[in-house]
C-alpha positions as a printed Julia matrix, in Angstrom:
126×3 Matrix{Float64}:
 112.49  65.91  107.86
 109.02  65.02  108.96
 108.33  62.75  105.83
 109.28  65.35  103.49
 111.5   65.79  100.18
 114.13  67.92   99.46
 114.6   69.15   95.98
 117.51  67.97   93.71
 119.31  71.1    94.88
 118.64  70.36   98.31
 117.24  74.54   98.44
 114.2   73.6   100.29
 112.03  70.71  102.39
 108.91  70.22  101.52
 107.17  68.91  105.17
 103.7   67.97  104.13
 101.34  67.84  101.44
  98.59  69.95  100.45
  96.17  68.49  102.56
  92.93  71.21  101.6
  90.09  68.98   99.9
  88.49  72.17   98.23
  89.8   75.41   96.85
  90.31  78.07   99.06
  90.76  81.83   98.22
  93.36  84.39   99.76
  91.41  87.41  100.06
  92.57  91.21  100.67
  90.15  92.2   103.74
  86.28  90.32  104.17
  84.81  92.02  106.95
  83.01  89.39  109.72
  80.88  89.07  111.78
  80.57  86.43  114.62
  77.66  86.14  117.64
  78.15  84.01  120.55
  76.68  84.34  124.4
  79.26  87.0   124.85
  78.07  89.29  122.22
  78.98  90.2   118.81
  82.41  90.46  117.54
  83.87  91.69  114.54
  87.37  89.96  112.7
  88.87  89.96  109.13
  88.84  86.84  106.74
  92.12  86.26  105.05
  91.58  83.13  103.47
  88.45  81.61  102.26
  87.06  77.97  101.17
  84.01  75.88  100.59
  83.81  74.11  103.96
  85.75  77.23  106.14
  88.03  80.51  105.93
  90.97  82.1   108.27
  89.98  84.82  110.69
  92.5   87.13  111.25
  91.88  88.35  114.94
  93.91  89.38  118.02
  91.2   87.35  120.57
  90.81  84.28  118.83
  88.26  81.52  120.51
  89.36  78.43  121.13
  89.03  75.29  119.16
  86.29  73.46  119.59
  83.78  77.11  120.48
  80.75  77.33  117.94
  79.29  80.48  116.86
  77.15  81.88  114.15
  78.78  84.03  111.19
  77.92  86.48  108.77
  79.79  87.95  105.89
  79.42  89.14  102.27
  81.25  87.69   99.31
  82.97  91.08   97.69
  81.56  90.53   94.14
  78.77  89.13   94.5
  75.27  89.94   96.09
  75.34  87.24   98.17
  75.28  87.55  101.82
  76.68  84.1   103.76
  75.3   82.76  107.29
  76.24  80.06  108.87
  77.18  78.11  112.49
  80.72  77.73  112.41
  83.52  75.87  115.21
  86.93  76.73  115.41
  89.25  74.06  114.22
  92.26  75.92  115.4
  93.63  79.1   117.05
  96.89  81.2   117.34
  97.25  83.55  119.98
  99.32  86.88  119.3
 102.65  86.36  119.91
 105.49  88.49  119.18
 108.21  86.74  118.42
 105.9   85.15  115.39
 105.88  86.45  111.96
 101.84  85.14  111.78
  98.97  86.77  112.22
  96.59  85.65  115.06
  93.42  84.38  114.54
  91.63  80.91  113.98
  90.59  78.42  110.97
  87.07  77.94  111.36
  84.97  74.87  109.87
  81.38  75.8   108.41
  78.64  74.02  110.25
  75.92  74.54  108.57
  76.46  75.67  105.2
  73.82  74.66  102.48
  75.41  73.24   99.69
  74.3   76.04   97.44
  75.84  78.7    99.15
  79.3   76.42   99.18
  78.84  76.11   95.21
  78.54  80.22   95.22
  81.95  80.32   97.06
  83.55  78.0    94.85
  82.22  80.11   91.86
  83.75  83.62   93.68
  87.13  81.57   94.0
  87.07  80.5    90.61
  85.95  84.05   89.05
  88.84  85.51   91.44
  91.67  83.7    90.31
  91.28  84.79   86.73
């Protein structure tokens, strides 16, 4: 059971906590773009947060790669840059029901424009 708790009905096992620090946001389609020493590459965010977001991509790099980022916040005027590593990455695969793509961490991200994301979270789930 991996430390987790079943309901009193026994309908479902809960296998970990919440472990996000910060809110995060699920977001329809956030166009981004990423430069490395291979070029430019273009994937969608899916999920978004203070201190990272989910790329949804079928050539995920692996964890550990940095790389710089750019995207724009859908309501707001507010264009976001920053260096960012992958924390994770999963592959396309088939016989999965997930998307591929990679959790990346935000570098480099002043602390105002991680207030600005909180405040676009915030606005969106309203």
């Amino acid at each position: 059971m991996a430390g987790g708790k079943n309901d009193s009905d026994g309908n479902y096992v809960l296998l970990r906590s919440n472990r996000r620090k910060t809110l995060r946001k699920h977001l329809l389609v956030l166009k981004v773009k990423g430069v490395d020493e291979k070029g430019v590459f273009f994937g969608y965010g899916k999920t978004l947060g203070r201190d990272g977001m989910f790329i949804t991509t079928v050539n995920p790099k692996k964890a550990g790669e940095e790389f710089d980022i750019c995207f724009k916040l859908a309501t707001e005027d507010i264009e976001v840059k920053s260096r960012c590593r992958v924390v994770w990455a999963r592959g396309f695969d088939p016989s999965l029901k997930k998307e591929p793509g990679m959790g990346i961490q935000f570098v480099d991200l002043m602390s105002e424009v991680r207030d600005k994301i909180d405040e676009f979270i915030k606005k969106a789930e309203k």
